[in-house]
N, C-alpha and C positions, 0 to 999 in steps of 0.2 A: 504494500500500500504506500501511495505519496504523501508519507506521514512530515515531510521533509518543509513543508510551508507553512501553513496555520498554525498546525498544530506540532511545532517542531520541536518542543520543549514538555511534549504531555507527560515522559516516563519519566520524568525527574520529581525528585521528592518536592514540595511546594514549590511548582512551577513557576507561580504567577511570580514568585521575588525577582529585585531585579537581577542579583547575584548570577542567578540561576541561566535569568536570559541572556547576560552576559557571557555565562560559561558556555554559549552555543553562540557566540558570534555575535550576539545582540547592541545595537545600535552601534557598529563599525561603519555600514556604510553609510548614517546619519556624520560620522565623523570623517569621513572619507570625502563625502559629498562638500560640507563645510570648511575642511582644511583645504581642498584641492579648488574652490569655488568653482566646483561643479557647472555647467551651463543648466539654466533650468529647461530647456530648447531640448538638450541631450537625457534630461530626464524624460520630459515626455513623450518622445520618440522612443526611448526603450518602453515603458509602458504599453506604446502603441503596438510595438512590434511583439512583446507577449501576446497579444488575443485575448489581454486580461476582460471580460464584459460583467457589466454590473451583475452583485453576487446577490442582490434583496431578491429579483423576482425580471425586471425588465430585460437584463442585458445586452444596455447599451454599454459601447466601446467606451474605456475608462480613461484610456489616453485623448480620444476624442473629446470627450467631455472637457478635460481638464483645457484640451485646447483652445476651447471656446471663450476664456476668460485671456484678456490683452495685461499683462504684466504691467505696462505702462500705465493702464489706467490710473488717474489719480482717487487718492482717497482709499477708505479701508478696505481689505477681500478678507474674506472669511471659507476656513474649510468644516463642515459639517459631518459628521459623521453620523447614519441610521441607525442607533441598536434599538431601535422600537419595535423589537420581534415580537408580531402580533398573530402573524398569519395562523389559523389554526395549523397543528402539525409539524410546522416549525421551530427547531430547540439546537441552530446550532451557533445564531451568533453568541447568545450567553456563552459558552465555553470557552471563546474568543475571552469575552471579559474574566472568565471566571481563569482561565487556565496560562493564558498567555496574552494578558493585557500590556507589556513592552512594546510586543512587536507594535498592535493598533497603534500606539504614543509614536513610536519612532515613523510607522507611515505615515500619520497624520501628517508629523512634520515633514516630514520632505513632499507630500504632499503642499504643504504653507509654501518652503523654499520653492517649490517648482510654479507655484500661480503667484508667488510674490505676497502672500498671507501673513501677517502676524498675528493671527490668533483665532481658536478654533474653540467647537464644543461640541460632545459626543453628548445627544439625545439619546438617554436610558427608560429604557419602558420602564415607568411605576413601579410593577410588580418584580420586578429583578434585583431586591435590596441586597443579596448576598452578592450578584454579578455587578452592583453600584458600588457596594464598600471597597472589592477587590479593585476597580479600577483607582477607586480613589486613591487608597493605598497606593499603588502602581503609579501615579499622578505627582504625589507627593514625594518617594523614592525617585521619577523622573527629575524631578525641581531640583533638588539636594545634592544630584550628581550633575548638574548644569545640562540637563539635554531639556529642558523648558526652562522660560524665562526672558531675561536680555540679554543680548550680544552672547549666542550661545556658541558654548568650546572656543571662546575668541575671536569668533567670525564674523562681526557685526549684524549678526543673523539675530532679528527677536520673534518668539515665538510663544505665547502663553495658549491652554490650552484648560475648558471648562467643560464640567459635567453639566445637562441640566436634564432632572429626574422628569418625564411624563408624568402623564395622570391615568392612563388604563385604557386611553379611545384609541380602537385601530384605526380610526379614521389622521392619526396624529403620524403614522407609516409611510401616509402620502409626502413628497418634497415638501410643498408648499404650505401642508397644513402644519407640517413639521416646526416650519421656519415661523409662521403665526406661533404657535404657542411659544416657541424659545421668546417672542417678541412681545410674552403676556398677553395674547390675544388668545379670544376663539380657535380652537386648531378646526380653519376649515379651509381648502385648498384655495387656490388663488387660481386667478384666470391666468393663462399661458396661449400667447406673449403677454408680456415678454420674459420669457426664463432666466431662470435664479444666477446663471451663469452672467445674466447683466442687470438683474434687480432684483436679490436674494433677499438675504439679512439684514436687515434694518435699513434696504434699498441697495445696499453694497454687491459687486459681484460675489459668486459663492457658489463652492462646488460640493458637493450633498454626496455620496457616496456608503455603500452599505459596508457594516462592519468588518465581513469578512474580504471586499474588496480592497479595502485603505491596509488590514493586515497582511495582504499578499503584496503589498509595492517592496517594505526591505528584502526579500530573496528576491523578486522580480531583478532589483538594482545590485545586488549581490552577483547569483549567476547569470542575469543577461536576460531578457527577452526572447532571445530565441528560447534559447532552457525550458523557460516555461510552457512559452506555446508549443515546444515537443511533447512536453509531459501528455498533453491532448490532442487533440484531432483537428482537422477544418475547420474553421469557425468557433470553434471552442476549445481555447486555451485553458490550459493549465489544470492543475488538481480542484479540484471544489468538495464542499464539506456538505453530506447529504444526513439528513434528518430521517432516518425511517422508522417508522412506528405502525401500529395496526396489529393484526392477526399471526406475529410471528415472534421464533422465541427470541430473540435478545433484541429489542429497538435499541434503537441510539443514534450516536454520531459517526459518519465514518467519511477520511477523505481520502478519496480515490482518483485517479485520472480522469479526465472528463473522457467520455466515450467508450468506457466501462460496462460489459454487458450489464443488465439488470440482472439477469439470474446471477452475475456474479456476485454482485451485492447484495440480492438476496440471499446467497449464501451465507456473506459475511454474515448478515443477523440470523444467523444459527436455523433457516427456511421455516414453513411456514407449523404455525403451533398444530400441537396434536396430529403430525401428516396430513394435513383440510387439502384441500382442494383450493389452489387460488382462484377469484372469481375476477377480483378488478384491481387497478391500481390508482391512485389520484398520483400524480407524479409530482408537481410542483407546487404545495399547498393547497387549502379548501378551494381557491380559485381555478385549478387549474381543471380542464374538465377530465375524467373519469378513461383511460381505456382498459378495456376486459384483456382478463390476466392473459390468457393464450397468446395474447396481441401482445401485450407487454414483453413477457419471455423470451421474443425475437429482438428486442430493441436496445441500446444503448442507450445509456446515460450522458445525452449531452444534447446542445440546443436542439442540433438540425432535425435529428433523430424523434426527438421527442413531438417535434413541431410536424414534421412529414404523418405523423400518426394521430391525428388534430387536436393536439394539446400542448403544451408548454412545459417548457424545466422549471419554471418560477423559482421559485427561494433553495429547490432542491431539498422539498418537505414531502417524503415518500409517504404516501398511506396506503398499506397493504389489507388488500379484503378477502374474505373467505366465504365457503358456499355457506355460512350461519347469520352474514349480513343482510339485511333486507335495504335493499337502494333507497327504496322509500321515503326509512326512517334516518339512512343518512341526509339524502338531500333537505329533511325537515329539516334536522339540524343544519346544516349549512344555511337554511335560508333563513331561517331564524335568528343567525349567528348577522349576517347581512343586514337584512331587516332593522335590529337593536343597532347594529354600528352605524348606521346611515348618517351624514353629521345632518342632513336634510335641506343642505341648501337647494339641492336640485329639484325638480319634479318628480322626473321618470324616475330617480332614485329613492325618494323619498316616499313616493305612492306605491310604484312598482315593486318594489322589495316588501312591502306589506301584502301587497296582490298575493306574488310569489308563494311566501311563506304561508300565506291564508289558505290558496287553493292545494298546497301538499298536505297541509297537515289535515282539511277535508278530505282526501282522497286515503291518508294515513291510517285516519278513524273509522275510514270505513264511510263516509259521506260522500264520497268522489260521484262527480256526474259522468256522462260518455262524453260531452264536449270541455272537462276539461282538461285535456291534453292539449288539446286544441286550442284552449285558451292559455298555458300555461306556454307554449311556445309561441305565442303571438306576444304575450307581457314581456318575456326575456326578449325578442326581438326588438319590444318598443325603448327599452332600457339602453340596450347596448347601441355602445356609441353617441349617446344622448345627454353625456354627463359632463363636469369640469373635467372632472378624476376620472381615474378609474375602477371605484368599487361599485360602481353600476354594473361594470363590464365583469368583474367576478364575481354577483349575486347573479349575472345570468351565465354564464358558460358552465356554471356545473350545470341547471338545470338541460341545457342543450344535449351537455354531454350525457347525462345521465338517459335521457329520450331519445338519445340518438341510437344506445347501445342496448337500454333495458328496458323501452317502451311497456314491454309483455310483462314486466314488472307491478309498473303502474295501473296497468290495462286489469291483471288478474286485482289487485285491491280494487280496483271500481267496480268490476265482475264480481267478484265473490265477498267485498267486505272484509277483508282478511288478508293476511301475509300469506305468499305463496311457499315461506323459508321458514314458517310456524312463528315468528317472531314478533308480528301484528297483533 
């Protein structure tokens, strides 16, 4: 396994110290980049040339991004880092904080040096108090060895870098809703244009990037860009850290190469409990839409792959299903889950995700009409594409996906009242 980036310090006894990170190489190329004053032109070009792509869920290009922001601009830039890990099914950027918070400190900043930032802060979900204290810790050991601060390691380089804790709303996951709440506002996303890249943080440019992406830049500058993007395939560079959880014996976190059979990761988590039958997979959290296991078992772990089979890598939040789940009663839940997160500024979002959730869990109970199926794939269509954001577009692609592969699911609880899997 490509244990050798994120997570490259996990078998050592309390990781997270800096000691520890140091004893693996930890911030050399923050000092290398700094003593040798680096071009930050040559930073982003090695990034680019990784195929490192955003690690939350979107993946976009990370070097692209960061190129969007003009160095010269006058006035302040800001780098932002996601750990608002909301998505259901999702559990690997905490590990990041929890196990190897150095590294995230040390990308950050050269992350700063490369857009010309002095000063940054990693948005923590709420509920992450043990993965908040460790970074603080991490933060504070950062200061005291001079790798944050002023005129850092003597390089006229400043950089200070802040936590600021969430409040619990996945809707807080989005860029822009993000950037409201750091700003004590409403977390509810902003219209786009014009992007955070040229009116972010408190109007400032600002480059936003997911926890596990900002922790892969020091090996990225380390062994090189190409290095990384071998580790993976076409279009998807490097190792990534997948979340898999559901109906098998050991869930967790594991990172592997991108482009990694699925059955081989399902191996790693020890296959599937009790020898079941796989039925489905969601591959890239609640969002992503649903393909049946048979389908899955031919596929690789990485964008192209996943996308060619009409669904998405998203955060790389594996949820494995077996013949004792009832589609049904997942989709209730996911839509329920949508529904409540809604921040409601939208319409189609704000009404439609009530729709959604309303007519499943009628058809759940055993209330379902014949025409609604029919109606429930006209509501996800009237949603998607209809919003600021995008959690319109993930309250309706499970239900698509769910209809598109288990319709006869749905069909028999309207026919008979009842789960077809005993489970209703």
């Amino acid at each position: 396994m490509a244990n050798e980036v994120c997570l490259r310090t996990l078998d050592l006894e309390r990781p997270w110290l800096l000691e520890q990170y140091q004893s693996r190489g930890g911030y050399e190329m923050l000092k290398k980049i700094l003593t040798e004053k680096t071009a930050p032109e040559a930073i982003i070009d090695e990034v680019k040339k990784s195929g490192l792509r955003g690690r939350g869920g979107a993946g976009f290009p990370t070097g692209l991004k960061w190129s969007f922001i003009s160095r010269n601009a006058p006035g302040q830039k800001y780098v932002v880092c996601n750990s608002d890990e909301g998505e259901p099914g999702t559990f690997k950027d905490r590990d990041i904080l929890r196990y190897n918070p150095h590294q995230l400190i040390e990308g950050m900043v050269i992350a700063g040096y490369a857009i010309g930032a002095a000063r940054g802060y990693n948005y923590i979900r709420g509920e992450f108090w043990e993965p908040y204290e460790r970074f603080e810790q991490a933060l504070e050991e950062a200061r005291k060895a001079g790798y944050l601060g002023k005129d850092l390691l003597g390089s006229g380089f400043d950089f200070e870098l802040h936590t600021h804790l969430g409040a619990g709303a996945y809707i807080c996951g989005e860029e822009t809703a993000l950037l409201e709440s750091i700003e004590g506002k409403k977390g509810q996303p902003r219209y786009k244009p014009p992007f955070p890249a040229h009116f972010g943080l408190y109007g400032c440019p600002t480059i936003i990037n997911n926890t596990e992406s900002l922790a892969s830049i020091p090996m990225i500058m380390e062994k090189g860009g190409e290095w990384f993007a071998d580790i993976g395939v076409k279009n998807s560079g490097g190792s990534k850290l997948f979340s898999i959880s559901g109906n098998i014996n050991n869930p967790g976190v594991f990172e592997i190469p991108m482009g990694t059979p699925f059955s081989e990761l399902l191996a790693m988590a020890g296959g599937m409990k009790d020898g079941r039958k796989i039925k489905a997979v969601i591959p890239g959290g609640s969002s992503a839409p649903v393909i049946p296991g048979d389908q899955m078992m031919e596929l690789t772990m990485d964008y192209d792959a996943i996308a060619g089979a009409g669904s998405m890598l998203g955060s790389g939040a594996v949820i494995v299903l077996d013949d004792t789940n009832c589609m049904v009663k997942i989709l209730e839940r996911m839509s329920y889950f949508y529904h409540e997160e809604s921040c409601g500024q939208c319409t189609p979002c704000r009404e439609g995700t009530g729709w959604l959730y309303r007519i499943v869990h009628r058809i759940e109970t055993g209330q379902g009409r014949q025409e609604d199926l029919d109606l429930l794939d006209d509501v996800a269509d009237k949603i998607s594409g209809k919003t600021i954001c995008a959690l319109g577009d993930a309250a309706a692609m499970p239900v698509q996906g769910m209809l598109r592969h288990f319709r006869h699911e749905f069909q028999h609880h309207i026919d008979h009242k009842r789960c077809m899997v005993g489970l209703g």
